[in-house]
Every structure is written in structure tokens, then in C-alpha cells.
N, C-alpha and C positions, 0 to 999 in steps of 0.2 A: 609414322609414315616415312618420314627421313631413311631411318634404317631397312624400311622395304624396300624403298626407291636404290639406294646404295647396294645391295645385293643384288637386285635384279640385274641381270645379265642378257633379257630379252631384248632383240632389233626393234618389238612394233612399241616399247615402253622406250626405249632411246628414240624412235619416232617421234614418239606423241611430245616429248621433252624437249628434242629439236624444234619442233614445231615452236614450242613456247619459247625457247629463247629467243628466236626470230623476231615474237612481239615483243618483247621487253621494251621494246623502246617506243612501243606505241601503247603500252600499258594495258593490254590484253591477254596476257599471260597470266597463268595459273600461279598460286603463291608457289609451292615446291620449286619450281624452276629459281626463285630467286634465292634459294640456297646453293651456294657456290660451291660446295661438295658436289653434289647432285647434278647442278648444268656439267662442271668436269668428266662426272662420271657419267653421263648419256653420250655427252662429247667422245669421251674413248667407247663406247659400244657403238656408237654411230660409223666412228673410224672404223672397227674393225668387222662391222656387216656393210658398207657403205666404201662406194667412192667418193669421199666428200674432201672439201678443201674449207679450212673453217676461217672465215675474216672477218674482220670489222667493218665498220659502215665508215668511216674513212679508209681504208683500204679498198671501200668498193667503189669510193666515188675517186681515187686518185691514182687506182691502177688498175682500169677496166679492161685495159688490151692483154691482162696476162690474166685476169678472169676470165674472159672469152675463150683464150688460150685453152684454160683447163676445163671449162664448158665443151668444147669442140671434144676434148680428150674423153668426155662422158663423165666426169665431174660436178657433182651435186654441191653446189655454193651454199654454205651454212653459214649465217650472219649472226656474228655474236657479240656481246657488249667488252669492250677491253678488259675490265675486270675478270673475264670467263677467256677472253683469248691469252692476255697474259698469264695466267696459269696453264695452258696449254703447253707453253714452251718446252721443247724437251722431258715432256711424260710419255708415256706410252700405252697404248690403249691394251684391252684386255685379252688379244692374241700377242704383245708384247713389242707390237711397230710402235715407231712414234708419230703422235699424233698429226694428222697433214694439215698445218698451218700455211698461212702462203709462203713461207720460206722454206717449210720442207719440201714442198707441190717442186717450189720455184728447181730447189736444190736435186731432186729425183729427178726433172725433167734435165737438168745438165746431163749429169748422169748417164743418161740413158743415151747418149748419142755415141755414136761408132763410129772412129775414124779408121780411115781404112786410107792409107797415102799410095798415090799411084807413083811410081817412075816416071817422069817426064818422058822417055824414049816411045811411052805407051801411051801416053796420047794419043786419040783422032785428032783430025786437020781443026775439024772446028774447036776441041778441046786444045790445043796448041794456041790458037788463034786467041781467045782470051786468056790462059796464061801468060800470053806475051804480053798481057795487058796490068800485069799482075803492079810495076813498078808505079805507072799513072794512076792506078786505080789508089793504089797505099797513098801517092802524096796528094789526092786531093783528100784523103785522110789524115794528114800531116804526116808521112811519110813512114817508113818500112820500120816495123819493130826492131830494136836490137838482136834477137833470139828467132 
């Protein structure tokens, strides 16, 4: 059974897999799933048919605002037990991304932003208006970066 589950390559059998690691910790989950080969290897099919972000149930209860975060993005929250997230780290799933933990979710979402600097001379009035605000604003921050 091991060795079918580890071949399969199908989305709705990393499904049904997903599903089960979810219960693990409510003790309702099928035995296969608690082969740690097997949760890994639905984990990377799930990643690569799936927008999923894969966490633990401390991770879910003490950084909910960047759950949310990746909820809103259209991200499917997969709760998994540490022993199946810490092998996660740095593997790659079977089109060959690496797997989305909350640190790579966190790390892609950096990523992704554009900066794009304007010339101050190009400012509108009202954009002008809060740049000039830019010094008060840094020290009630403790005051302007070096750089």
C-alpha cells in the first residue's frame, strides 16, 4: 500500500491524504497517512496541483494575521503535525517549486512587491504634503534609517 501511495502522483489521492493529516491530531485519520514518507509525498502533490500554505496548529494559533493574509490571496491553509512540516523545509514538490510553508508563502509574498521610486519634483500637492511628513513620521519610529 505504502509503495502505491508513494507513486501516485494523482491531485484527488493527495486530497483524500491532505484531508487526513488535518485529523491527525484529532485521531481520525486513516493509518497510511501516519507514514511520514507518504504525509511528505501528498504534501508536495498537493503543492503542485494546489494553492496551499502548509502549517502547524501553533503557527495557526500565533500568526493568524498572515494566515488571513494568504487566505485573502486564495490560499488553501493545510494543518500539519511538526514532524510532517519540519520535513517539508526546503524539498520540492513534484513540478520541482519548493514546498509553500509559511516561510516560503511569507518569503514569495516579499518578493512579489514593485518598487517603483518617484522623483520628488513629480509629486502632486497632496503627495508632496505627506512626504514633507516623512521626518516626524520616521521619529515617532525612532528616527530615520541610516541608508
Amino acid at each position: 500500500m505504502k509503495a502505491m501511495l508513494l507513486a501516485s502522483h494523482s491531485d484527488a489521492v493527495a486530497e483524500v491524504l491532505a484531508r487526513d493529516l488535518t485529523r491527525i491530531e484529532e485521531g481520525t485519520n486513516h493509518d497510511e497517512v501516519v507514514w511520514r514518507e507518504v504525509a511528505v509525498h501528498a504534501c508536495q502533490i498537493l503543492n503542485a496541483v494546489r494553492k496551499v500554505v502548509f502549517v502547524t496548529a501553533t503557527e495557526r494559533t500565533l500568526l493568524p494575521s498572515a494566515l488571513d493574509h494568504a487566505i485573502s490571496e486564495g490560499y488553501q491553509i493545510v494543518t500539519v503535525p511538526e514532524n510532517i512540516r519540519s520535513r517539508l523545509k526546503s524539498i520540492k514538490d513534484i513540478q520541482g517549486n519548493f514546498v509553500r510553508d509559511l516561510s516560503v508563502y511569507q518569503q514569495e509574498w516579499a518578493l512579489s512587491f514593485e518598487f517603483k521610486f518617484v522623483d520628488e519634483n513629480k509629486l502632486s500637492a497632496h503627495e508632496r504634503a505627506v512626504f514633507e511628513l516623512r521626518e516626524e513620521i520616521a521619529r515617532l519610529a525612532g528616527g530615520m534609517p541610516l541608508r
